[in-house]
N, C-alpha and C positions, 0 to 999 in steps of 0.2 A: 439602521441603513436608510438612506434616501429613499422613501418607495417610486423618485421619477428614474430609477434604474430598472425597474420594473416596469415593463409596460402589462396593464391591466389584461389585456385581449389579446385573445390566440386572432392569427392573423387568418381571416379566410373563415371562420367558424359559421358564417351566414353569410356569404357572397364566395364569387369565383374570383380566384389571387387572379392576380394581372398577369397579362401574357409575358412568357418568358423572351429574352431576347434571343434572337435565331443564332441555332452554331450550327456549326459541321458535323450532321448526326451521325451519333458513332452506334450504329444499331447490333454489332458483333464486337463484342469487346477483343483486343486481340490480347490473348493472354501473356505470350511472351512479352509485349510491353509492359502490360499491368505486374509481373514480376522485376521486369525491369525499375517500375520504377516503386515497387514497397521495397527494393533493394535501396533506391536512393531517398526515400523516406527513411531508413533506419540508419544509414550514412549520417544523415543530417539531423537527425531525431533522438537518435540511442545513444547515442555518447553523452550525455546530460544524466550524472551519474549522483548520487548524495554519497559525501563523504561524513558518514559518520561516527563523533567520538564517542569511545569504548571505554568509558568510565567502569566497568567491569573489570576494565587492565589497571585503568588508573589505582584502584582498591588498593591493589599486588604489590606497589611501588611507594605507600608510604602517606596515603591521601588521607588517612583517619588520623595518624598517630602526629602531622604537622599540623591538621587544623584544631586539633584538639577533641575529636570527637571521641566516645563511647564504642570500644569492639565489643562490650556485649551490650550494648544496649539499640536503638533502632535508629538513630541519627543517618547513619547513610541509608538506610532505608527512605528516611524522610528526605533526604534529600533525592534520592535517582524518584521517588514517589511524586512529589512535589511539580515536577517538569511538565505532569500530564493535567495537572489543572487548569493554567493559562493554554496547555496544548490542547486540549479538548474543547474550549471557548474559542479557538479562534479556525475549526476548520470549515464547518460550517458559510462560515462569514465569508472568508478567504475565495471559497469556489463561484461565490455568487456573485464574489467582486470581480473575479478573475480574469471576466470579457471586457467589464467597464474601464480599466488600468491599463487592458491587452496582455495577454500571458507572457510575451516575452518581458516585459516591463515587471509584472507582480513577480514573476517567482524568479526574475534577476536581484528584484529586492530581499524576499523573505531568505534568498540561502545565500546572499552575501553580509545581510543582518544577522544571521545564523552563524556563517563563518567566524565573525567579528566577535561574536558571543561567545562560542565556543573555543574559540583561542584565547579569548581574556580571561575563563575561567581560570585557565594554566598558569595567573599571576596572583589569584585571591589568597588572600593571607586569614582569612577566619572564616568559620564556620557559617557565620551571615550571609558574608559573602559569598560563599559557596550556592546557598540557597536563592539571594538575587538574581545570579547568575545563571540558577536552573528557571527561575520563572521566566528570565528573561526568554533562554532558549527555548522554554517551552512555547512560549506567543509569537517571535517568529519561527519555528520551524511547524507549527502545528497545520498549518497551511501549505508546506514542501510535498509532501507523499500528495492528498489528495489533489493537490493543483496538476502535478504529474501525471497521476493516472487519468484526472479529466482531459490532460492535455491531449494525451496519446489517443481518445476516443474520437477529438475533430479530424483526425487525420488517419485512423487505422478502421478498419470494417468490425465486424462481431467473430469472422473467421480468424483474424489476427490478430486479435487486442491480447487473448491469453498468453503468448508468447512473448506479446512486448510489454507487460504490464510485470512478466517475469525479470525481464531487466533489469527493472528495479528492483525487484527481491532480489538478483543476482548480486544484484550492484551492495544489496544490502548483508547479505552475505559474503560475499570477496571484502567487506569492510569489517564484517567478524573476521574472517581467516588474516588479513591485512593484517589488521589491529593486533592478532596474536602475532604475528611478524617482526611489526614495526617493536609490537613489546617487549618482544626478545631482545630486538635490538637496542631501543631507547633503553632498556631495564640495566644498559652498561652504562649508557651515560646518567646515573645514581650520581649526583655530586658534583658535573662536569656546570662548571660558572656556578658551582654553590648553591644549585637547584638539583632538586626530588627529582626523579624518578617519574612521578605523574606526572607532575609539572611539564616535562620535556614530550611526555605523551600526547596531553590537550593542546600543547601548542603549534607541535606536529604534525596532529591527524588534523587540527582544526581550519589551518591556512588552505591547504587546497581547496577548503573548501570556498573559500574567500574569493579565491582566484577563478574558480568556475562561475562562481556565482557573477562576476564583470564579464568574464567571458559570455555566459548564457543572455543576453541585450543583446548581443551582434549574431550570435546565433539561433539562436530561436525565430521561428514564421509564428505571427500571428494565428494563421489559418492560409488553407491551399492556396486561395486568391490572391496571397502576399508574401509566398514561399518565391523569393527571387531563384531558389538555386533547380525550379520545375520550369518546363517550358509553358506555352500556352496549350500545346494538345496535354500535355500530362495534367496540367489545369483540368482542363474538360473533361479526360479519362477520373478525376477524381470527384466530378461531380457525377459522373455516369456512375462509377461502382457507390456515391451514398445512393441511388436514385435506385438502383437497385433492392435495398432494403425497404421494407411497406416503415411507413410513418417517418421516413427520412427525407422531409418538405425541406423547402428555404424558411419555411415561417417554423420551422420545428428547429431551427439550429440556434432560434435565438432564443433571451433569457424573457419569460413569461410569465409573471406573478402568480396565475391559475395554475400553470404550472408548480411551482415550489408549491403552494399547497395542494395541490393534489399528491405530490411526495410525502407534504407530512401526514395525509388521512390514507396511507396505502400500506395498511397491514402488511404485504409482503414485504416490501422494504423492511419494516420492524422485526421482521423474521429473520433477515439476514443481518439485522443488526445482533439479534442473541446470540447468532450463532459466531459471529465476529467476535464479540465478547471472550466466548467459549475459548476460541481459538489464539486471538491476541493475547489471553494470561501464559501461553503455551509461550508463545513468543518472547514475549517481555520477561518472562521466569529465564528463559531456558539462556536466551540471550548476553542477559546481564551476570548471570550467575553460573555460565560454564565456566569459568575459568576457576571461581572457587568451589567448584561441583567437584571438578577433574582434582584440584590440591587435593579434597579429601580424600580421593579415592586411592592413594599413594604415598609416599616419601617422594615424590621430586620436589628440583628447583624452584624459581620463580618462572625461568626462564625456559623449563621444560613444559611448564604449564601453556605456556603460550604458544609453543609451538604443538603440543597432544590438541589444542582447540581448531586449530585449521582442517586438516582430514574430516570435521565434525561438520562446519561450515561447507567445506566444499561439495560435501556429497549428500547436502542440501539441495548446493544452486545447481548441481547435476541431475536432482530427479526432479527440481521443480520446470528443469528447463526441456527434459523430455516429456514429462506427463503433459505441460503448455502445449508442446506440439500438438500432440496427438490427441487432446482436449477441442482444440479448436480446427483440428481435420476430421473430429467426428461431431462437434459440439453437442457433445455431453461431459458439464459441470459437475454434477451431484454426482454423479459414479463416482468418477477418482477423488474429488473431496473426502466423499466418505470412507473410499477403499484406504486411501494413505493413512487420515485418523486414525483410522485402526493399527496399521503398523506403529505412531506414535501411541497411542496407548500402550501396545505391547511393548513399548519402550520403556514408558512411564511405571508401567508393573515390573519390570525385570531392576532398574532402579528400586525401586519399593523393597525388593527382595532381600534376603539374609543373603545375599552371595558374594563372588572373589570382584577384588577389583577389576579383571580384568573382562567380567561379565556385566559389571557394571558398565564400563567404558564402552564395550557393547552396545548395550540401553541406549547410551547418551548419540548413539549412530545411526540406531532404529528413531529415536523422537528426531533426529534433525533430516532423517529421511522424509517423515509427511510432514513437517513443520511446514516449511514451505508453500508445500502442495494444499493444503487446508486450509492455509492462513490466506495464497496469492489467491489461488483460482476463484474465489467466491468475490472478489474485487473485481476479476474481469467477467464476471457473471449476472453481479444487477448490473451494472452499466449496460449489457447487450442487450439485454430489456427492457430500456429506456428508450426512445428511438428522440423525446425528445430531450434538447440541451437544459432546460430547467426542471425536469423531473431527474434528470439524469445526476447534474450538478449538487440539488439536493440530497438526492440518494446517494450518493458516493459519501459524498460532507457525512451524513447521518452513519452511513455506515462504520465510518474509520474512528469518529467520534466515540460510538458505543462501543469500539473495540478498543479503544486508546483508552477508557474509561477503566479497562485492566489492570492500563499503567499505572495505575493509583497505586491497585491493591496488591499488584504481582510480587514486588520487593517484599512487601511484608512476611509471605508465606514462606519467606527464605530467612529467617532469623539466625543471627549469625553463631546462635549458641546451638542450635540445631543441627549446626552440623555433626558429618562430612557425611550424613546419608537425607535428610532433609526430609524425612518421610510424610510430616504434614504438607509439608509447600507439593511435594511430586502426588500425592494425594487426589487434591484438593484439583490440581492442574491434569488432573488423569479425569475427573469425574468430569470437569467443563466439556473439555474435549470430545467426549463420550457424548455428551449433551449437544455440542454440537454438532456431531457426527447424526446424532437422529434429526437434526431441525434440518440439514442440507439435505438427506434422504427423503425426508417430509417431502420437501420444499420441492425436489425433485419430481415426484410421484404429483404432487398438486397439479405445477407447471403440465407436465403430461397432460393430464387428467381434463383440463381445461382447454388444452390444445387440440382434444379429441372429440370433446362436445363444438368448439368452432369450427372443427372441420367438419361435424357432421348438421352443422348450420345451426343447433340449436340458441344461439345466442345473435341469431341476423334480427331477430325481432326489434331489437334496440337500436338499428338502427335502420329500418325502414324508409324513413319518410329524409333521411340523408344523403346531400351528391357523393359520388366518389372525392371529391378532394375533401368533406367537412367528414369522412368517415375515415380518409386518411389521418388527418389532422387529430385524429381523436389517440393517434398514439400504440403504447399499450393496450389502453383500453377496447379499440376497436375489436370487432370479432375477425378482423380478417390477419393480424397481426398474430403472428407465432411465437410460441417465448422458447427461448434455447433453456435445455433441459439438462 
């Protein structure tokens, strides 16, 4: 990367920033507006949805036995595997370009590059291709999730970022239950123009996504200052409520070299990356491989499979979307992080168990109850601790990175001669989970723990001899800064 996209120096760190230009001080925020308009922030915001393809359906319809692949051997493993190599090299990068391109420009590209990708997989006639195909998708989509959830940080507080960041999981769930849907459906057109089955799946789910991705260019703000559809007091009411947060400067919204590195030498960050790890094999296992979870557990159809998988998805996005609420009206993260993993563990054990199918299908309603909730909330959680935009940027990028890094290995633990009870893959995806259930509880109890020594001033020492603005600028780090817990 260019480092002249990086400016070296935090602004203001040894002089006083320049006087701001005079408005109309809003010194009592009026609340009924400020509802009014995170109402039309999510108007114009939240409908920016990822539509994605369910190569898990694809499986069901015929995708091993036209490309020529191995049912017992690891081929489609390698290939859904495969996707998260180029995906995990390019998030990183992605976030930090993000501003310099302007987000409505970069992520109009990466998910209409995406779209394009993923509908032309639904033409690939050999196995090669199949795998070009995933590395393709892997490199532009590996940049979609985290450009989104940075996005949603310039324009939403730390009180509401968990609910909007749930959107997205939502959205990514309604595209599991979708997918078992649409699979039902397409699963008839088997043969219709002398095409598969999957074939009609990836070309299907893949297009909308094409079409949003042109769409999101005209819809997308930049940032509040170039949101045509806000007035100019709802302008100003948006800089009042960042102004409100300590370390949320105008020199903190931009991107700062100092910055990215101090994200990569900040152990906590690292922390939320293991526990992402943990949590993303849960994801990517359970994901890809409900639908031949559920085949095993039964004698049904292709076609009944697909629809036993939506109820699963749904009342995912159901309790990710109430725990968001009520996460970010009390903010506290680590509680239900950890309370829900435990529900998916006990999921993950009743799975495990010698029992009837229909205890089993059970399981699979318990893991996609905290799936969600474990997997979202810790994304909208180091971001709230970021206050500025290049610690923030980095931290996000690293975090989804280490968790996408699951992608690799998740498929594997599913081998396909393992089945229909898969006792190593639910295992192995029971102990991460566990693991990360203790790193967000830690992480929890620290946060505290440190919040309690700066309130009781033990850390003003360090910055003595500093103005209030070179103490605000200091972020995180300052001791007057509070971390959500």
């Amino acid at each position: 990367m260019d480092p002249s996209l990086l400016d070296e120096n935090i602004h203001g760190s040894r002089e006083m920033s320049p006087p701001k230009p005079e408005v109309e001080p809003i010194e009592i925020i009026d609340h009924v507006a400020e509802k009014k308009l995170v109402r039309k922030l999510d108007l114009h915001i939240i409908p920016i949805v990822m539509l994605l393809v369910n190569i898990g359906n694809a499986r069901l319809y015929g995708l091993e036995a036209d490309l020529g692949m191995k049912s017992t051997g690891s081929q489609y493993q390698t290939a859904v595997s495969l996707l998260f190599v180029t995906y995990i090299l390019s998030e990183v990068p992605s976030n930090l370009v993000l501003k310099k391109f302007t987000p409505s420009r970069w992520i109009a590209f990466i998910t209409t590059s995406w779209g394009i990708v993923a509908t032309l997989t639904g033409v690939v006639q050999s196995y090669g291709g199949l795998i070009v195909c995933r590395l393709l998708l892997g490199a532009v989509e590996g940049g979609l999730f985290p450009g989104l959830a940075l996005y949603l940080t310039i324009f939403y507080t730390k009180q509401e970022i968990a609910l909007r960041v749930g959107y997205l999981f939502v959205s990514a769930a309604l595209a599991g239950a979708c997918g078992g849907l649409l699979g039902y459906g397409i699963g008839f057109m088997d043969g219709v123009s002398g095409q598969r089955g999957w074939r009609w799946i990836m070309i299907i789910e893949g297009l909308p996504t094409l079409v949003l991705g042109i769409a999101s260019w005209f819809i997308l703000a930049n940032n509040p200052e170039s949101a045509s559809y806000l007035s100019d007091r709802e302008k100003q009411l948006m800089t009042i409520r960042r102004g409100r947060h300590f370390g949320q400067t105008k020199s903190a919204q931009e991107l700062h070299r100092n910055d990215v590195f101090l994200a990569l030498k900040d152990w906590k960050i690292y922390a939320f990356c293991a526990g992402q790890f943990g949590t993303d094999t849960m994801l990517y296992g359970y994901s890809t491989f409900l639908p031949t979870i559920i085949k095993g557990l039964g004698d049904w159809s292709t076609a009944e499979i697909q629809v036993l998988t939506i109820p699963c998805y749904c009342l995912g996005a159901i309790s990710y979307m109430v725990v968001a609420w009520i996460s970010d009206a009390q903010q506290k993260r680590g509680l239900y992080s950890a309370t829900f993993g435990v529900i998916s563990v006990i999921g993950y054990a009743i799975l495990i168990s010698d029992s009837s199918v229909g205890v089993h299908y059970f399981g699979c309603f318990l893991v996609a109850m905290g799936l969600y909730v474990i997997v979202g909330i810790p994304i909208a959680w180091l971001p709230s601790n970021q206050p500025r935009y290049g610690k923030r940027a980095t931290a996000t990028g690293l975090q989804l990175t280490f968790g996408n890094c699951s992608g690799i290995m998740a498929p594997f633990l599913y081998k396909t001669y393992e089945g229909p009870r898969y006792v190593r893959g639910h295992a192995v995806t029971l102990s991460l989970v566990a693991f990360a259930i203790l790193v967000y509880a830690s992480m929890s109890l620290v946060l505290s723990r440190e919040n309690s020594r700066r309130q009781e001033g033990k850390e003003d020492a360090r910055v003595a001899n500093k103005s209030d603005e070179e103490i605000e600028e200091l972020g995180d780090a300052s001791p007057r800064f509070r971390y959500t817990i």
